[in-house]
C-alpha positions as CSV (number, residue, x, y, z in Angstrom):
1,X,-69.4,38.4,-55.7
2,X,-71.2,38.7,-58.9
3,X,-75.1,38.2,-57.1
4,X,-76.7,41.6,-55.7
5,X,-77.8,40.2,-52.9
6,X,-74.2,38.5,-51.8
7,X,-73.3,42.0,-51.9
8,X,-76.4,43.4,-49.9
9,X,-75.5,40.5,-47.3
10,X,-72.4,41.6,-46.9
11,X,-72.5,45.1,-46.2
12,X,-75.1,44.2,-43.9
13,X,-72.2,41.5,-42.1
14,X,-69.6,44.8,-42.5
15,X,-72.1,47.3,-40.5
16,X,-72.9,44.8,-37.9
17,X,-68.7,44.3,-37.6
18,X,-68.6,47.9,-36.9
19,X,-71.3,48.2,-34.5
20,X,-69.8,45.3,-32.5
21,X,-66.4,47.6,-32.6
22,X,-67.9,50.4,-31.9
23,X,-69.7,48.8,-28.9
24,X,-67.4,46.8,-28.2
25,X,-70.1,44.1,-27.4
26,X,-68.6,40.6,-29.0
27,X,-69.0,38.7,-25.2
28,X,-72.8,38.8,-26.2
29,X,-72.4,37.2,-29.4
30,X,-70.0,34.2,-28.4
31,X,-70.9,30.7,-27.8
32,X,-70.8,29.1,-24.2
33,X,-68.1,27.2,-24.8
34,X,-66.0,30.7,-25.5
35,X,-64.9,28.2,-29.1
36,X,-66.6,30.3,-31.5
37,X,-69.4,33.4,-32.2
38,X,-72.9,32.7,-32.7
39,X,-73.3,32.2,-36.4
40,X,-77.2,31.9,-35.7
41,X,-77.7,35.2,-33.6
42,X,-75.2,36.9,-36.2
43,X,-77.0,35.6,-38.8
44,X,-80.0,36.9,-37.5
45,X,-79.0,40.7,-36.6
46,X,-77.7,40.7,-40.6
47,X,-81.1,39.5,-41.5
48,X,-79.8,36.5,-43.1
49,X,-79.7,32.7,-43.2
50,X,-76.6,31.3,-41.0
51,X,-75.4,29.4,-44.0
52,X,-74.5,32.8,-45.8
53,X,-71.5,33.0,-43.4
54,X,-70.0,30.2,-44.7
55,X,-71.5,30.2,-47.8
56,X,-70.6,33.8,-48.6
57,X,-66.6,33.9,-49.4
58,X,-66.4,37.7,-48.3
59,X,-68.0,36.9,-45.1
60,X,-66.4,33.9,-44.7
61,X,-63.0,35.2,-44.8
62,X,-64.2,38.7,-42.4
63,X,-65.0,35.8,-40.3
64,X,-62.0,34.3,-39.5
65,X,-60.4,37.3,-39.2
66,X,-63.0,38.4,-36.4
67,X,-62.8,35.4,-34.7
68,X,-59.2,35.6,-35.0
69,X,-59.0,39.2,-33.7
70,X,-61.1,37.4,-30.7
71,X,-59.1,35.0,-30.0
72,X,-55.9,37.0,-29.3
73,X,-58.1,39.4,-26.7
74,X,-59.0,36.4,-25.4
75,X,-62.9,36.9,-25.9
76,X,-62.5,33.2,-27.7
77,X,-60.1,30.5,-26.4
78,X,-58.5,27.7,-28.7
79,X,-60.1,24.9,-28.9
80,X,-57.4,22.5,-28.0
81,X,-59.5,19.1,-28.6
82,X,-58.4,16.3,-30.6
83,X,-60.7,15.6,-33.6
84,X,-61.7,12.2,-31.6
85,X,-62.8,14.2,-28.9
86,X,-64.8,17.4,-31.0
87,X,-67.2,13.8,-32.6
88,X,-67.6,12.6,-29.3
89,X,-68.7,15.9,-28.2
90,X,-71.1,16.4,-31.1
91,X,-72.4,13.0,-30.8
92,X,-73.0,13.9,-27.2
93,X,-74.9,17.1,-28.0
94,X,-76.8,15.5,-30.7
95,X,-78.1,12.7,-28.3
96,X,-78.8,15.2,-25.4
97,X,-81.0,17.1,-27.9
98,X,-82.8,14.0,-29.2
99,X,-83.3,13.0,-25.2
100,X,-84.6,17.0,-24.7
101,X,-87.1,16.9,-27.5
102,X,-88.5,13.3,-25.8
103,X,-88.8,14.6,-22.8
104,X,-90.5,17.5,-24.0
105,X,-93.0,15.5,-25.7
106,X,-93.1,13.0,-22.5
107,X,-93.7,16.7,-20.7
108,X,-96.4,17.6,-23.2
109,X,-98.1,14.7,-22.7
110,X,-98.5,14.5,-19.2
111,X,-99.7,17.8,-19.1
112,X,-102.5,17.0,-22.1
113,X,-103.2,14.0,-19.4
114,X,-103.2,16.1,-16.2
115,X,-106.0,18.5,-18.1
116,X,-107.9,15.5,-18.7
117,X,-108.1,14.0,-15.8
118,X,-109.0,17.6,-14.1
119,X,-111.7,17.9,-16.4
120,X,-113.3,14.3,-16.1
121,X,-112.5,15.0,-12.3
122,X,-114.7,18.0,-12.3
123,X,-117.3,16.2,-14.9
124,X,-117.8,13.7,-12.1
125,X,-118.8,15.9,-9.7
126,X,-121.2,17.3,-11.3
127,X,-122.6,14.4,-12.3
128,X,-122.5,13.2,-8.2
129,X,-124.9,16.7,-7.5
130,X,-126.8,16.3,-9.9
131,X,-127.3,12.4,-8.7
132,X,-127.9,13.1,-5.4
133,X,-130.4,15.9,-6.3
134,X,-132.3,12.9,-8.1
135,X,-131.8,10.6,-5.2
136,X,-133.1,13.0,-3.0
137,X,-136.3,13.7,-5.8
138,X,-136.8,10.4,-5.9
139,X,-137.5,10.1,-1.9
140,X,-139.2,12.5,-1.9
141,X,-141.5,11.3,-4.2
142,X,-141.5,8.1,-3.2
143,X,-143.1,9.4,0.6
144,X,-145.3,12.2,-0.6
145,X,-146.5,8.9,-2.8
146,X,-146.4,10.3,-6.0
147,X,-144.3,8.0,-7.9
């Protein structure tokens, strides 16, 4: 670790390993799935890019030893799926987030279109009062003869 800040980033990555001891807080920082910690919330308390904690050797190896520490308290549970199985899953997770993202447009849109159609909605009847007043101007001076 020749580069000041590799060193900088991982005394930052060594005082946030002691908080979470001292706190005894992991649960908050492991995934869903109970398969691994957070890298991205990690990252983010150190005040560093995720890819530092693989990137980063130091870290790297403080990493497994965490997660290994984590896994015999049984905070973390093996993950016992066959590689076949860990693609299908990704491939799964990447198409459920491409689906999310459409429908967020899809979402987006309808509500740009809702907004449209309540304004030209209320446009319109404004236009039908104002009508009608001229309707009823128009009567009028159509009787009192002065059209």
């Amino acid at each position: 670790m020749s580069n000041p800040q590799s060193i900088i980033n991982f005394n930052k990555f060594i005082e946030w390993k002691r908080q979470r001891d001292e706190l005894c807080d992991w649960e908050d920082y492991v995934l869903s799935n109970r398969l691994g910690l957070n890298k991205k919330m990690v990252a983010r308390e150190c005040e560093f890019d995720r890819k530092r904690i693989t990137g980063n050797g130091q870290i790297h190896k403080v990493w497994k030893k965490i997660e290994a520490e984590l896994l015999n308290k049984g905070i973390l549970i093996e993950d016992e799926r066959s590689p076949s199985q860990k693609l299908n899953n990704t491939n799964y997770v990447t198409t459920q987030a491409i689906e999310n993202r459409r429908s967020k447009i899809q979402q987006e849109k309808y509500a740009t279109l809702e907004q449209e159609l309540y304004d030209t909605k209320r446009e319109l009847k404004s236009a039908q009062k104002k009508l009608e007043k001229l309707i009823m101007l128009e009567e009028y001076m159509m009787r009192t003869g002065k059209l």
